[in-house]
TIGU-475421 format. One record per residue: x, z, y of N, C-alpha, C in turn. Coordinates in nm, 2 decimals, padded with zeros to 4 digits. Layout:
// TIGU-475421
pt n.east->X | n.up->Z | n.north->Y | ca.east->X | ca.up->Z | ca.north->Y | c.east->X | c.up->Z | c.north->Y
...
//
This chain:
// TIGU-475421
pt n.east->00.08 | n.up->00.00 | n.north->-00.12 | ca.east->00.00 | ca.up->00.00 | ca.north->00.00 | c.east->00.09 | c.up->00.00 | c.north->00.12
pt n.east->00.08 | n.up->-00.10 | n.north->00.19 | ca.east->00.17 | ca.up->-00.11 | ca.north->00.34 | c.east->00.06 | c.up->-00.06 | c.north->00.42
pt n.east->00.16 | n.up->00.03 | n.north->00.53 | ca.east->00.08 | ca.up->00.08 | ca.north->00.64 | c.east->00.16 | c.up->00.02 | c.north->00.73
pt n.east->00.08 | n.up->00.00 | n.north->00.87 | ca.east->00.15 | ca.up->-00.11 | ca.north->01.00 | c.east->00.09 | c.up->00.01 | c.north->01.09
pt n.east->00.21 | n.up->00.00 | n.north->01.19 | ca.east->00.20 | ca.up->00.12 | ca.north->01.31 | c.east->00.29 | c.up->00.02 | c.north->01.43
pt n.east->00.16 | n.up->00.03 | n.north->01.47 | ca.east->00.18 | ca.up->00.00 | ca.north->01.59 | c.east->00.24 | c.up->00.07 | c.north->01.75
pt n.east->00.35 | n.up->00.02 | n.north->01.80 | ca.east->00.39 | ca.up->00.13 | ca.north->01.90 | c.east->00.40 | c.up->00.01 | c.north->02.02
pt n.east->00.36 | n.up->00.08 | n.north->02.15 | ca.east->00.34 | ca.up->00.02 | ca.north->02.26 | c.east->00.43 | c.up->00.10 | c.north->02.32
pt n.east->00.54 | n.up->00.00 | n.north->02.41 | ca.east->00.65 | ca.up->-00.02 | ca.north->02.46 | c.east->00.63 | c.up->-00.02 | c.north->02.61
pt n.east->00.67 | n.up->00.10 | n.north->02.71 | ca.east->00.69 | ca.up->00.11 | ca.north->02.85 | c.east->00.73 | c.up->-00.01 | c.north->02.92
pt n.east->00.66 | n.up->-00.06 | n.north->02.98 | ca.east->00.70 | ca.up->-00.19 | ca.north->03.09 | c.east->00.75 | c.up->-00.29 | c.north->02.98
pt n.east->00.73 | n.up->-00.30 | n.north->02.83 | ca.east->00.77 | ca.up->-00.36 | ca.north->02.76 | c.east->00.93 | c.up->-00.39 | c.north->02.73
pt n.east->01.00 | n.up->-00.29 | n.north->02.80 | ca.east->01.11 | ca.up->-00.26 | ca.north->02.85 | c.east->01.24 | c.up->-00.32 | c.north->02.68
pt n.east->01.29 | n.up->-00.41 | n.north->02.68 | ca.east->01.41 | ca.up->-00.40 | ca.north->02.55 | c.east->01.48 | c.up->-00.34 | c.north->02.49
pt n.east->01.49 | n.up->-00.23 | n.north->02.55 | ca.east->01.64 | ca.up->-00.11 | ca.north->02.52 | c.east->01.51 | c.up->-00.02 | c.north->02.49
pt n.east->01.43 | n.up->00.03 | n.north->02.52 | ca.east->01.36 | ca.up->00.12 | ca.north->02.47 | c.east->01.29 | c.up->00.06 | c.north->02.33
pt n.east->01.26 | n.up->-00.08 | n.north->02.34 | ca.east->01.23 | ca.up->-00.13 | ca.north->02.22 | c.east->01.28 | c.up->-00.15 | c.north->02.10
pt n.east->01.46 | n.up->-00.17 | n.north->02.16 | ca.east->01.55 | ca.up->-00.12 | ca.north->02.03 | c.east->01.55 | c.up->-00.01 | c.north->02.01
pt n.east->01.52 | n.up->00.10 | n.north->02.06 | ca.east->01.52 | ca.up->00.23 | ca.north->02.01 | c.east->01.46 | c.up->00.24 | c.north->01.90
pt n.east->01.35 | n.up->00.23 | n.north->01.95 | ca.east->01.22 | ca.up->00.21 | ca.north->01.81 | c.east->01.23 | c.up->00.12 | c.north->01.69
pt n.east->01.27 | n.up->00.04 | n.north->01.73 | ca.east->01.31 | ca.up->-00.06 | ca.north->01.64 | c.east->01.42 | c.up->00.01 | c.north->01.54
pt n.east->01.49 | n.up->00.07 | n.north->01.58 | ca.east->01.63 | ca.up->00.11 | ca.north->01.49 | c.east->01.56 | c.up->00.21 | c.north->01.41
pt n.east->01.51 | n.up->00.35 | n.north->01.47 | ca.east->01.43 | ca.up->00.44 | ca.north->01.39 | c.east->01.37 | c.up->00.32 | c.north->01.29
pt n.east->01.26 | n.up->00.26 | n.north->01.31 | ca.east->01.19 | ca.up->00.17 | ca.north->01.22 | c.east->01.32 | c.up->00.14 | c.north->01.10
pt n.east->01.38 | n.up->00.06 | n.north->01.13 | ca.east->01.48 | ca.up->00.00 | ca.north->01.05 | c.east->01.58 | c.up->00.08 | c.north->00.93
pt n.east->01.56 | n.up->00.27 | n.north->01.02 | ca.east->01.63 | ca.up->00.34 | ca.north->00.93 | c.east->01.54 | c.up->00.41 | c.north->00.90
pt n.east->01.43 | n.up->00.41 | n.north->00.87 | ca.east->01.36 | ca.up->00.49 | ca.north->00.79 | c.east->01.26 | c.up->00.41 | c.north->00.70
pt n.east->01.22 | n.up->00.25 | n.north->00.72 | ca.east->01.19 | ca.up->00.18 | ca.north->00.67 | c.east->01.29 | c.up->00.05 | c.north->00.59
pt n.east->01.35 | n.up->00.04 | n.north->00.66 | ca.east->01.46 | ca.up->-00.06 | ca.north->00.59 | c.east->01.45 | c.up->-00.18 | c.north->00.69
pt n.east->01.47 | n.up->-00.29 | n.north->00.66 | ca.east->01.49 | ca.up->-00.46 | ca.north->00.69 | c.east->01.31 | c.up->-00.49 | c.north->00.68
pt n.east->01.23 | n.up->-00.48 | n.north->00.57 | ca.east->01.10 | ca.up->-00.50 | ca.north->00.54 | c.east->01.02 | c.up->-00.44 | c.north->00.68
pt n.east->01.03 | n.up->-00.30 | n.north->00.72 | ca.east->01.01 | ca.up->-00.27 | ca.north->00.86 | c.east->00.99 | c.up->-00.31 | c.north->00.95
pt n.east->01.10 | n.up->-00.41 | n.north->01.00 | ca.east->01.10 | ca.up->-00.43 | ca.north->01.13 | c.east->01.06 | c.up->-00.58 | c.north->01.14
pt n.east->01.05 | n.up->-00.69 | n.north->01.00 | ca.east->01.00 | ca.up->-00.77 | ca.north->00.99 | c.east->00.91 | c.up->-00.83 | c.north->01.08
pt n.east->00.96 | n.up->-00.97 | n.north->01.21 | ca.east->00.83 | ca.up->-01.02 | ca.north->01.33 | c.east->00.83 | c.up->-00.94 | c.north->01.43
pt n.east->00.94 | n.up->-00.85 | n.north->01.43 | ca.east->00.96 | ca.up->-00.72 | ca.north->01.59 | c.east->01.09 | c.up->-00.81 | c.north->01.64
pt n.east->01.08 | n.up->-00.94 | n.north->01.73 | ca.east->01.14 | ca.up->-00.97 | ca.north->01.78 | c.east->01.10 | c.up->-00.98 | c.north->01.94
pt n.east->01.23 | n.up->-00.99 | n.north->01.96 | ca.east->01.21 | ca.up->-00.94 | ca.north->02.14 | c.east->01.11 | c.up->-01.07 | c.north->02.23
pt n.east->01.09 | n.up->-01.19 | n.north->02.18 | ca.east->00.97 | ca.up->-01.25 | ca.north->02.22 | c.east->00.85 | c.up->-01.22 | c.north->02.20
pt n.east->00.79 | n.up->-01.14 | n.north->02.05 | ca.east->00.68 | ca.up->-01.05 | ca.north->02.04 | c.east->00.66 | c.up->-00.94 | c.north->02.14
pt n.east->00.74 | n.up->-00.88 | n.north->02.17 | ca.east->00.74 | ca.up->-00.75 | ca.north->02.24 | c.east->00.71 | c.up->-00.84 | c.north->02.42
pt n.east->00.76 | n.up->-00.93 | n.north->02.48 | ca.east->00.77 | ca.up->-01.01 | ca.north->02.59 | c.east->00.63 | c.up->-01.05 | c.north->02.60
pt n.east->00.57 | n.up->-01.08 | n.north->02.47 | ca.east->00.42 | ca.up->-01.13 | ca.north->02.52 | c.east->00.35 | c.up->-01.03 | c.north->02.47
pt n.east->00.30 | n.up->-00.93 | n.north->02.39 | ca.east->00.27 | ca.up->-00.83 | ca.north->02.36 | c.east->00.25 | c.up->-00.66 | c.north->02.42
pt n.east->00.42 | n.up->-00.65 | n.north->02.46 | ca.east->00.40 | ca.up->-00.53 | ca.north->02.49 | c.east->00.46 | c.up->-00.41 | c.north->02.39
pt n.east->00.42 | n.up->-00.46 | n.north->02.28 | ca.east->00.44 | ca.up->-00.36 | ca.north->02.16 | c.east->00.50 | c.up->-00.41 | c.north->02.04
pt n.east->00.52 | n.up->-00.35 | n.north->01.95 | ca.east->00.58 | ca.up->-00.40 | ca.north->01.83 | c.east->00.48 | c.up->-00.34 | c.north->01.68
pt n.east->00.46 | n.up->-00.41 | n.north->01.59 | ca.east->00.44 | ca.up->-00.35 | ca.north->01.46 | c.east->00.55 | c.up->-00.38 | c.north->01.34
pt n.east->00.55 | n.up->-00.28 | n.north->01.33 | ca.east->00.62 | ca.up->-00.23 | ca.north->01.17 | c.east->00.57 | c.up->-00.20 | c.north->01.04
pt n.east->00.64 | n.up->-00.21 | n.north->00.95 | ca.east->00.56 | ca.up->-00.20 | ca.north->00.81 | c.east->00.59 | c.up->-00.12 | c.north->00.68
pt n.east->00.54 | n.up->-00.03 | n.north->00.69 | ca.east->00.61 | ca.up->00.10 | ca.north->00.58 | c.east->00.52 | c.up->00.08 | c.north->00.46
pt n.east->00.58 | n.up->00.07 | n.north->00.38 | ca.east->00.55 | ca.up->00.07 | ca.north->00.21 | c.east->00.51 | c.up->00.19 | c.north->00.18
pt n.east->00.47 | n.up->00.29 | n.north->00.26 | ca.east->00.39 | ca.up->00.43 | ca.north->00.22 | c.east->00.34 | c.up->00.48 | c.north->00.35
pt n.east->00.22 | n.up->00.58 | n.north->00.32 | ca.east->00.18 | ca.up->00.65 | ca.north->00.45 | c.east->00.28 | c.up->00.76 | c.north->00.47
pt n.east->00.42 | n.up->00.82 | n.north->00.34 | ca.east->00.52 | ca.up->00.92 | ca.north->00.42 | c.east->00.56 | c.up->00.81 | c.north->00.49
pt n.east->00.64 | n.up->00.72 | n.north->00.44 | ca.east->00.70 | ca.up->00.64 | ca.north->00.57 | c.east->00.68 | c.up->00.65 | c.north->00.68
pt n.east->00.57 | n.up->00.60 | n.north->00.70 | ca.east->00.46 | ca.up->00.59 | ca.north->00.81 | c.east->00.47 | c.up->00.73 | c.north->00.90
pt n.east->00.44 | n.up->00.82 | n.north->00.83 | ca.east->00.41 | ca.up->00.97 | ca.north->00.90 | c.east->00.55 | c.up->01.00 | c.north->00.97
pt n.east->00.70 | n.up->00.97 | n.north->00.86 | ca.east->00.78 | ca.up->01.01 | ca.north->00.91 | c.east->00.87 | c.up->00.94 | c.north->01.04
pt n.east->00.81 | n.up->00.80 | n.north->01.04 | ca.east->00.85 | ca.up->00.73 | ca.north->01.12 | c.east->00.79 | c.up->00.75 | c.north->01.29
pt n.east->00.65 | n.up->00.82 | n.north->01.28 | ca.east->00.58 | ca.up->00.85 | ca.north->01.40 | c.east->00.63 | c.up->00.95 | c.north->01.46
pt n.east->00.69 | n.up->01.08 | n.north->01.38 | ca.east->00.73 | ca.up->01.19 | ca.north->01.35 | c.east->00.87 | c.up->01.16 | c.north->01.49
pt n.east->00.88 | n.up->01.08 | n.north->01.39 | ca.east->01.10 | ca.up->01.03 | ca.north->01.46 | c.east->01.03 | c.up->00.97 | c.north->01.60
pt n.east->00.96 | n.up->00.88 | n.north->01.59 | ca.east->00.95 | ca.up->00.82 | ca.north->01.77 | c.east->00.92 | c.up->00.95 | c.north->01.87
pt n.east->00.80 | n.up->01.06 | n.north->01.81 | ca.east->00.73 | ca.up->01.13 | ca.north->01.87 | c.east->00.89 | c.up->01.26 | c.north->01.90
pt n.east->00.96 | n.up->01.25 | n.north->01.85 | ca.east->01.10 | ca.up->01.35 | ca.north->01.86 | c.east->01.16 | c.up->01.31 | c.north->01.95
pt n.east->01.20 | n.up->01.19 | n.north->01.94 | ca.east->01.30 | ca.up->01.14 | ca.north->02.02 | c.east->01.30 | c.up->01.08 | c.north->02.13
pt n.east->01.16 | n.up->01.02 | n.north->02.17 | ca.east->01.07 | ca.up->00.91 | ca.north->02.23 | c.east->00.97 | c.up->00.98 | c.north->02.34
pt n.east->01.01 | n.up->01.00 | n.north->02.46 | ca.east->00.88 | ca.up->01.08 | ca.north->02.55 | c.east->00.72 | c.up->00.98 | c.north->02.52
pt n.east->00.61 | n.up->01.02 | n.north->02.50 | ca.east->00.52 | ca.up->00.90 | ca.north->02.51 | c.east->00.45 | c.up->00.87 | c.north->02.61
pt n.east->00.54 | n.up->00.83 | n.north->02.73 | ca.east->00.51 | ca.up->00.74 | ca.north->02.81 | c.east->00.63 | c.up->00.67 | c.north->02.80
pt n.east->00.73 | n.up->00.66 | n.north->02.72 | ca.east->00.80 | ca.up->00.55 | ca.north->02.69 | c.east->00.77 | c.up->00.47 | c.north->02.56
pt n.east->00.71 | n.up->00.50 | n.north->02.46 | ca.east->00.68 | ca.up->00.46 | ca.north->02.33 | c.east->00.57 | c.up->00.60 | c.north->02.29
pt n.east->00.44 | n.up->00.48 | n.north->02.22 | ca.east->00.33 | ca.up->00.54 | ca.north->02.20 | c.east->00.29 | c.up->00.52 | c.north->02.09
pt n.east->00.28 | n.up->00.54 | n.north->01.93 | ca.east->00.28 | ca.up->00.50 | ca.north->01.79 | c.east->00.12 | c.up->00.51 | c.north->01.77
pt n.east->00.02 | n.up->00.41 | n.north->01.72 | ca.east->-00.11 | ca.up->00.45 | ca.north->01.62 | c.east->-00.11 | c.up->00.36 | c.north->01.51
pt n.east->-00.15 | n.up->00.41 | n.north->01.39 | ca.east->-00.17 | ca.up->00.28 | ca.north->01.30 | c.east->-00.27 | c.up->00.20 | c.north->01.33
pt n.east->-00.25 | n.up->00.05 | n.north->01.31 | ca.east->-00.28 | ca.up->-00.07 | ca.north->01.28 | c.east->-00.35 | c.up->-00.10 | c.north->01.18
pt n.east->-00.50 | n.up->-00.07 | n.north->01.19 | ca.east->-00.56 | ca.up->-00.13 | ca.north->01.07 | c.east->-00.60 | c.up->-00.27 | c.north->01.03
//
């Protein structure tokens, strides 16, 4: 069961986007971050990610929500 979490990105800003993106990448892998390129994020705003479990998922929200004020990055799932 893949869960997609969606995080919306401050002024759609790049450097905050790789933030998120890297969490994603190390707590989900390469599969993760799969289509989170900086043109998605340019017309978007946000990025989705793709965790192969709801811990994934939890603990990925967990890590933005730690590290990430949320008015820089904002995580909900994507149903």
């Amino acid at each position: 069961m893949m869960v997609d979490i969606q995080v919306s990105i401050h002024q759609k800003d790049r450097k905050i986007g790789s933030m998120v993106k890297a969490l994603a990448f190390e707590i989900g892998n390469k599969a993760a971050v799969v289509g989170a390129s900086k043109e998605f994020l340019s017309e978007n705003g946000f990025y989705i990610f793709h965790f192969n479990s709801p811990e994934k998922a939890q603990e990925f929200k967990k890590a933005v929500e730690t590290y990430l004020p949320s008015l820089l990055a904002n995580c909900e799932e994507n149903d």
